[in-house]
Backbone as CSV, one residue per row, in Angstrom:
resi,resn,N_x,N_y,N_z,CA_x,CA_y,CA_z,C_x,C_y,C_z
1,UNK,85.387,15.523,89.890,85.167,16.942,89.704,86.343,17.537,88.957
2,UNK,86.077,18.234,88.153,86.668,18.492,87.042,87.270,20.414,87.914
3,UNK,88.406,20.894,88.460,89.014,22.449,88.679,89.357,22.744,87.696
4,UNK,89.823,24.486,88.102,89.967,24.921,86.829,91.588,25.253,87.503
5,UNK,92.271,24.939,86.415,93.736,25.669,86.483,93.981,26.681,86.607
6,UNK,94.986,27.621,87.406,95.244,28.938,87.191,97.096,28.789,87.479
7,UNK,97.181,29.587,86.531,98.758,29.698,86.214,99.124,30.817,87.064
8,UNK,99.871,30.578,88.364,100.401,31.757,89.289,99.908,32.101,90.417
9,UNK,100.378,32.905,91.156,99.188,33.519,92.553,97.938,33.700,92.158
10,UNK,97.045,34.162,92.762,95.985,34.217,92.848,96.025,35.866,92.303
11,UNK,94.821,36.827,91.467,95.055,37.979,91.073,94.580,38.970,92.366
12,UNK,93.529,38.674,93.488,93.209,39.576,94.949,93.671,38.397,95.305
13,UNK,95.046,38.669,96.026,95.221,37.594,97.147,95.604,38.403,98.619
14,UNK,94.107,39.279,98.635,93.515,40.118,100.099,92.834,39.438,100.781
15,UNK,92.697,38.374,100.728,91.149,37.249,101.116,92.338,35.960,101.349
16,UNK,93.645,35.896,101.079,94.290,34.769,101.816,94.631,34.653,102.565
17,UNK,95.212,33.496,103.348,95.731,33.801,104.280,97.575,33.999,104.616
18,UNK,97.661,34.602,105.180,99.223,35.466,104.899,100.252,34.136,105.139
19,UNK,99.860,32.958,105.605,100.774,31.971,105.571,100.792,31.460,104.018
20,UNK,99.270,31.558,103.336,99.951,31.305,102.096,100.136,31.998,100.869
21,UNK,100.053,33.787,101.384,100.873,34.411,100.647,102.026,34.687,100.756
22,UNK,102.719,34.159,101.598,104.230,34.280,101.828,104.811,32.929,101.052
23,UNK,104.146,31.900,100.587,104.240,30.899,99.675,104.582,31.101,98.151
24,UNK,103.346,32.149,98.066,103.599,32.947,96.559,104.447,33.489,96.076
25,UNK,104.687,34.366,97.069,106.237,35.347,97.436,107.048,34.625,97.322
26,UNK,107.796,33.888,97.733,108.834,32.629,97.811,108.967,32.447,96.567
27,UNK,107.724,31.534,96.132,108.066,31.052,94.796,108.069,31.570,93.868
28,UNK,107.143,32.939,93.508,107.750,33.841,92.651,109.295,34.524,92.869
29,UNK,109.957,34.918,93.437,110.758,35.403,94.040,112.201,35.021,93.256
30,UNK,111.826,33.550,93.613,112.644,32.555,92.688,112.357,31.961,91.362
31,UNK,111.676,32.372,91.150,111.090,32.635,90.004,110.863,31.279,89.297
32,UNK,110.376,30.660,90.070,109.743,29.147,89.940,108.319,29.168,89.467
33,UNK,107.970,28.617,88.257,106.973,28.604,87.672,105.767,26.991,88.536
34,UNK,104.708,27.578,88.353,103.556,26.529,89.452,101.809,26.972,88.772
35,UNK,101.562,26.084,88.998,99.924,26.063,88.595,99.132,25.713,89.550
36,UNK,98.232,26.424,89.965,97.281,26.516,91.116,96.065,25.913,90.978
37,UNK,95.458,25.741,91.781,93.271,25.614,91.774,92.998,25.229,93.291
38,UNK,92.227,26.611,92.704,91.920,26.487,94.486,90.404,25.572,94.567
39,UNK,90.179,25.369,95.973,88.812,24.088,96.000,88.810,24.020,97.413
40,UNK,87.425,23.533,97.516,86.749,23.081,98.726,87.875,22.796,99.926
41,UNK,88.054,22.472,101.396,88.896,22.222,102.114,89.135,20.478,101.750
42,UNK,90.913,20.725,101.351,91.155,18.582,101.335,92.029,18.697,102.211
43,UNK,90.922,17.650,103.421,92.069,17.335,104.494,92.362,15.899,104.129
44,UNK,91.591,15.095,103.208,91.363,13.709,103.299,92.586,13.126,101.771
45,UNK,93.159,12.321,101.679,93.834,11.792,100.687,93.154,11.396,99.365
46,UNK,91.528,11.206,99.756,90.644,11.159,98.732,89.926,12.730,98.235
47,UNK,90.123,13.376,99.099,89.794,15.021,98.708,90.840,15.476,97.449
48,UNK,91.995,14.978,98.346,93.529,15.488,97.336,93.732,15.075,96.021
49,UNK,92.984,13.529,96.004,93.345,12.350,94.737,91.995,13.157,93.767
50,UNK,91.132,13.908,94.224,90.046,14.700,93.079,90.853,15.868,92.511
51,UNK,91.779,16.619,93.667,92.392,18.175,93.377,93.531,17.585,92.183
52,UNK,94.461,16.490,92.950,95.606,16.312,92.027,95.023,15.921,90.844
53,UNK,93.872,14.898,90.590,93.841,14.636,88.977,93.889,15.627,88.049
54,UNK,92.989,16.843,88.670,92.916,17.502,88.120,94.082,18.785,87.431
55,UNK,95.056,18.706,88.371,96.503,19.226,88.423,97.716,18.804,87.883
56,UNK,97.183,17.016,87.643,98.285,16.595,86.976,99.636,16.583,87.058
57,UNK,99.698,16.430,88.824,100.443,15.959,89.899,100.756,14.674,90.384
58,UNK,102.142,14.420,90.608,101.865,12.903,91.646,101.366,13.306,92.648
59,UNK,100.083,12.701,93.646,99.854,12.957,95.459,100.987,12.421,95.707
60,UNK,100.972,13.280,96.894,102.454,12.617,97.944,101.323,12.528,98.990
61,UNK,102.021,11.612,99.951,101.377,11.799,101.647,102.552,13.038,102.075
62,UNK,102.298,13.671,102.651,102.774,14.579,103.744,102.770,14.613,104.729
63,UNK,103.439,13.422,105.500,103.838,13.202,106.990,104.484,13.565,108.055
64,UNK,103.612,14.603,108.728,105.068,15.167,110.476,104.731,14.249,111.154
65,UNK,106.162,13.789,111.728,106.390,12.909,112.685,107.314,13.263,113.876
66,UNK,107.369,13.063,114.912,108.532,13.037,115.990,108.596,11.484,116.699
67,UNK,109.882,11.719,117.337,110.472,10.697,117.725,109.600,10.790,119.141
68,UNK,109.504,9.699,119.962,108.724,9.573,121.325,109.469,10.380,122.335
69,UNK,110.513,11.130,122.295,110.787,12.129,123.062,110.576,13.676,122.584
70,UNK,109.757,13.864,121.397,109.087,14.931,121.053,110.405,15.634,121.050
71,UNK,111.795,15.365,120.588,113.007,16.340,120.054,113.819,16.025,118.691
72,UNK,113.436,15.099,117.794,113.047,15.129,116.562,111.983,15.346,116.039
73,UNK,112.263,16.086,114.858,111.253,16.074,113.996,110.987,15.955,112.480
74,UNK,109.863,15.203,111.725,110.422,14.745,110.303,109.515,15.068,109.967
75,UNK,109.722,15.545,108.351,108.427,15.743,107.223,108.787,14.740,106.363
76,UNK,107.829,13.720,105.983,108.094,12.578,105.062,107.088,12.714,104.075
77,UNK,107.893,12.717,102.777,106.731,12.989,101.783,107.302,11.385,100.821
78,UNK,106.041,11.151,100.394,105.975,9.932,100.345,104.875,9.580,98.784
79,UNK,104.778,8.266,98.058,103.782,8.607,96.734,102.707,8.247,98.057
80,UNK,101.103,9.067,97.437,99.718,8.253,97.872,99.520,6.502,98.486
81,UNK,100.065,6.193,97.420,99.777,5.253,97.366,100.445,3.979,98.148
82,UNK,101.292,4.411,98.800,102.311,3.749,99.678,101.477,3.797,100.546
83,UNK,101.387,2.310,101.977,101.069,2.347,103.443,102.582,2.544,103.940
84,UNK,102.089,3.575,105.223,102.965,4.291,105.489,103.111,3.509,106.986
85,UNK,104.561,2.538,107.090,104.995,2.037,108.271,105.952,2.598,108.931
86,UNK,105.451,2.287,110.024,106.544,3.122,111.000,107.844,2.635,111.072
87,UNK,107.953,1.294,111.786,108.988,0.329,111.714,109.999,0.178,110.401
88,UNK,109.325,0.360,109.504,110.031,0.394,107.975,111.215,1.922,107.943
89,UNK,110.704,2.919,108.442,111.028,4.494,108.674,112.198,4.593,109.555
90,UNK,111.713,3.822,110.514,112.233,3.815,111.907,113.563,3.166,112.150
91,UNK,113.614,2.250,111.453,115.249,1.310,110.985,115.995,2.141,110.159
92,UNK,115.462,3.373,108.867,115.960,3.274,108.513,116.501,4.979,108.836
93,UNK,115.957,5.075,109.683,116.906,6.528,110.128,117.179,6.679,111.407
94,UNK,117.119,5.693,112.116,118.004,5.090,113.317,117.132,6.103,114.655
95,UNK,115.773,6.045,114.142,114.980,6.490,115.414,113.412,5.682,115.840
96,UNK,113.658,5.473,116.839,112.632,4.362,117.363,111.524,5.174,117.885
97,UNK,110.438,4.503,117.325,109.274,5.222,118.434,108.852,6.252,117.755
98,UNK,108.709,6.214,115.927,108.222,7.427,115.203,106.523,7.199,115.515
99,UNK,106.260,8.642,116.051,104.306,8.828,115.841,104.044,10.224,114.950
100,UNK,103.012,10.742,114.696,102.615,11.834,114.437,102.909,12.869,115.506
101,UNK,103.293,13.821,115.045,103.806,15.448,115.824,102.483,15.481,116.067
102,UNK,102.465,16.564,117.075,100.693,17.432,117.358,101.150,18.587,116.513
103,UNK,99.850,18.744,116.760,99.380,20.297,116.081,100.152,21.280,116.219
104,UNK,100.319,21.556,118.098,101.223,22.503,118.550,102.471,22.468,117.623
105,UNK,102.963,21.028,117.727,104.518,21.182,117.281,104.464,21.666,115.740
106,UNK,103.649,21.063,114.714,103.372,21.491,113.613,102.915,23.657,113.132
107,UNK,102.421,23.753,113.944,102.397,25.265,114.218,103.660,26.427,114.303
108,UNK,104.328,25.571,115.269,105.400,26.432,116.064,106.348,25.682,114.862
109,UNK,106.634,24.625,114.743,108.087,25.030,113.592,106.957,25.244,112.152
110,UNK,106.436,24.631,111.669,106.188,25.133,110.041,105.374,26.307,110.152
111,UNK,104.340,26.843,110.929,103.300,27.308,110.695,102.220,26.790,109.642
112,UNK,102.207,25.452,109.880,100.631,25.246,109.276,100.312,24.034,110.225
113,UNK,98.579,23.964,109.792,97.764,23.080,110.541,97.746,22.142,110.310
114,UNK,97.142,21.012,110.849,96.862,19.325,110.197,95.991,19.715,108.759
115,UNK,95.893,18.748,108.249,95.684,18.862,106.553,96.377,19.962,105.742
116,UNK,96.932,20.690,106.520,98.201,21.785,105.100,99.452,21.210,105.401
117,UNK,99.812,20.362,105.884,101.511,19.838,105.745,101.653,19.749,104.560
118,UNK,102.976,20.472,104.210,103.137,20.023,102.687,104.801,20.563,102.825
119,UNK,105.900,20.368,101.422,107.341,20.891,101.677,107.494,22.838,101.994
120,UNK,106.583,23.509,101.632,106.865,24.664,101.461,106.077,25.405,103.065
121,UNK,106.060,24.295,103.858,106.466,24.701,105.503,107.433,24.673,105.728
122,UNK,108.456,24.225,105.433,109.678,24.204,105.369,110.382,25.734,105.458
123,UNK,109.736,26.902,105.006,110.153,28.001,104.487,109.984,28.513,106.052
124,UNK,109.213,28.360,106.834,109.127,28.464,108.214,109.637,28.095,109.715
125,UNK,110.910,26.908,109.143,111.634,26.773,110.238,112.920,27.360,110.003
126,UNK,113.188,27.569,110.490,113.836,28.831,110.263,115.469,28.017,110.871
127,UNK,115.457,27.046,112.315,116.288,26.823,112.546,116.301,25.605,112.179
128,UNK,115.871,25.326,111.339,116.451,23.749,110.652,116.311,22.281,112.037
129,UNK,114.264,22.647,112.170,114.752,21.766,113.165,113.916,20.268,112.983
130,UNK,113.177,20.589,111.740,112.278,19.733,111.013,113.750,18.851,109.825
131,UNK,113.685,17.753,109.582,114.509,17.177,108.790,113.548,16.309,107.459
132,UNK,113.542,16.729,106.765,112.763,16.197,105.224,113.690,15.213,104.765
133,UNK,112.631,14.188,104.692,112.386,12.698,104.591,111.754,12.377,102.997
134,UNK,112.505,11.598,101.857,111.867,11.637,100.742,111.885,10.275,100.169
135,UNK,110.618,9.456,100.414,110.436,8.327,99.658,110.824,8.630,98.130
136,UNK,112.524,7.820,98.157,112.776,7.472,96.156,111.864,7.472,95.011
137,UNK,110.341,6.850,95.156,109.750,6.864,94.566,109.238,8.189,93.690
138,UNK,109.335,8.924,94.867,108.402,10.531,94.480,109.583,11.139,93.671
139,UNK,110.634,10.670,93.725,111.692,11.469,92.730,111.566,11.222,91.216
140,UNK,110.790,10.290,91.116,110.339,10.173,89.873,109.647,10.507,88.996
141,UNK,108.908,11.014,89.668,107.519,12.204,89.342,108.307,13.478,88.430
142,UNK,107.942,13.565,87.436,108.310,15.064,86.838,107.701,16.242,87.801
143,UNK,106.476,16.208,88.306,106.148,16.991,89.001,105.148,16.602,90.282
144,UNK,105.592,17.657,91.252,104.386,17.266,92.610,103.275,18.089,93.097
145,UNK,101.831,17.556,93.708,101.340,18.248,94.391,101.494,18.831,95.545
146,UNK,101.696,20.074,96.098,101.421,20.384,97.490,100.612,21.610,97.848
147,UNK,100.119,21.670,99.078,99.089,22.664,99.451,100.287,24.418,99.835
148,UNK,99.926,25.232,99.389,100.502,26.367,99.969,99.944,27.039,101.155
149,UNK,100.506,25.592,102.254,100.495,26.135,103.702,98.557,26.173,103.911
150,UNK,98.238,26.055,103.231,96.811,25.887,103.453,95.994,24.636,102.811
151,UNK,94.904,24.047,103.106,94.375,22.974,102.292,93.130,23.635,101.471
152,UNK,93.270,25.080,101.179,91.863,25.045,100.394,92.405,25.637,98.532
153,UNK,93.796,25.066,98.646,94.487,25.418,97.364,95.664,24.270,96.985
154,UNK,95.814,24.055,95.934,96.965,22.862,95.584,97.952,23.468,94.620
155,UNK,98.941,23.088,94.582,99.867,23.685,93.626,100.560,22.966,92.609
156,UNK,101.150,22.812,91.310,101.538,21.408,90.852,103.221,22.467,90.385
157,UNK,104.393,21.618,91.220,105.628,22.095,90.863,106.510,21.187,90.399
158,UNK,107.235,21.706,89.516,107.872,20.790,88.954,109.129,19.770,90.209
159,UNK,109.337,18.832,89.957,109.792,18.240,91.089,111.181,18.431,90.798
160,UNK,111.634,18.838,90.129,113.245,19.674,90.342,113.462,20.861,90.846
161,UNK,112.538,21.566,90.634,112.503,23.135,91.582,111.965,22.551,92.986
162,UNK,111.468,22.000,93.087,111.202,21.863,94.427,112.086,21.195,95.256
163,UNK,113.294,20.023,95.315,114.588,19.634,95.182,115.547,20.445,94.997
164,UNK,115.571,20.930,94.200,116.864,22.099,93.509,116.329,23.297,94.610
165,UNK,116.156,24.686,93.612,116.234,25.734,94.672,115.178,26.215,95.528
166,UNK,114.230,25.592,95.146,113.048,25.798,96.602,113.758,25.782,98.139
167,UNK,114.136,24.213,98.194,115.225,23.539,99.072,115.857,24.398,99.449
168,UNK,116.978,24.548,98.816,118.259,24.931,98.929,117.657,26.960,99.361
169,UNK,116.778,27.490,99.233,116.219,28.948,99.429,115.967,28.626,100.864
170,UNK,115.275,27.647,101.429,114.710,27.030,102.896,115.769,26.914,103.482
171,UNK,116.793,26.915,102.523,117.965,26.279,103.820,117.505,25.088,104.170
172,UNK,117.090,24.324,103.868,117.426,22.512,103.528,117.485,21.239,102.774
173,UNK,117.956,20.877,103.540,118.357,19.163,102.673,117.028,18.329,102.798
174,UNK,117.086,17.012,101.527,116.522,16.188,101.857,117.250,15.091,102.347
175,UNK,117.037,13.894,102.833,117.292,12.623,103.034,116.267,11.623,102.200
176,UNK,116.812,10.703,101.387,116.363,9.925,100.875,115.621,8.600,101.779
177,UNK,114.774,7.996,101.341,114.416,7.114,102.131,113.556,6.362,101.106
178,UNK,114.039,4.394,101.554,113.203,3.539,100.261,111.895,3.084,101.517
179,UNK,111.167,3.359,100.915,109.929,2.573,101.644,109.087,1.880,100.882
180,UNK,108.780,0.665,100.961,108.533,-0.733,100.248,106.761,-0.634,100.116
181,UNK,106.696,-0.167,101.825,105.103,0.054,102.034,103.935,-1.591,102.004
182,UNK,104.645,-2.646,101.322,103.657,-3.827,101.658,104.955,-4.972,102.400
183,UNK,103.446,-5.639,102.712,104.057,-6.858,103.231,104.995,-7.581,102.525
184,UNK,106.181,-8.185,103.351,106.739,-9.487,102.427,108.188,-9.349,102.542
């Protein structure tokens, strides 16, 4: 399926939802240039791999995770195309026992739901309690897809503003991380 591009916020963005007009805000603000299309709900990685072609984005996976005592917490963005191991993760940031966060926890620090994880939840923890996790690979990408806090819109940003001062506006860091993703 072939979207249509739109360069910027949306022109009535009275009909969004205020988690992801405070996205817009942000990134205009900083005056970070982004290309939009909005579409059907993608919760699925094959929903996303129709939105991004069309966006001309790398997909990332967008992974919340906590540690098995539910007092870490990680956003790992990662290429598509990587299988995403735990054990591989887990060595290499010296925490055992990584699963998926719930919902709750995803709510209360980013404010968004399962299928809108993306970096610009980030703008929502306010106390720095989520730690962003960045498979090397995705640094390679001139530019990335992510949802603005919602899954029924995609955004394509250049992957230095989003690193550079997106980041650094959130008040955070990334951590690098190599993940191999196959056997051997």
């Amino acid at each position: 399926m072939d979207y249509q591009r739109q360069h910027g916020r949306p022109a009535d963005a009275s009909t969004r939802a205020p988690r992801e007009t405070r996205c817009y805000d942000l990134l205009d603000a900083l005056g970070i240039d982004y290309e939009r299309i909005d579409h059907e709900r993608a919760d699925t990685m094959e929903a996303c791999a129709a939105v991004d072609a069309s966006l001309g984005a790398a997909i990332c996976k967008n992974l919340f995770l906590c540690n098995r005592q539910q007092t870490a917490f990680y956003l790992l963005m990662m290429p598509s195309d990587k299988p995403f191991k735990t054990k591989e993760l887990s060595a290499q940031i010296a925490s055992a026992r990584l699963s998926f966060a719930s919902a709750e926890h995803m709510e209360r620090l980013l404010d968004i739901t399962p299928g809108s994880v993306s970096v610009l939840g980030l703008m929502n923890d306010h106390d720095n309690e989520v730690q962003l996790l960045v498979d090397e690979d995705l640094l390679q990408s001139d530019c990335i897809g992510c949802h603005p806090s919602v899954n029924t819109a995609s955004l394509k940003l250049k992957t230095a503003d989003v690193f550079g001062p997106l980041l650094d506006a959130m008040h955070h860091t990334m951590r690098t991380v190599h993940l191999v993703g196959i056997d051997g």
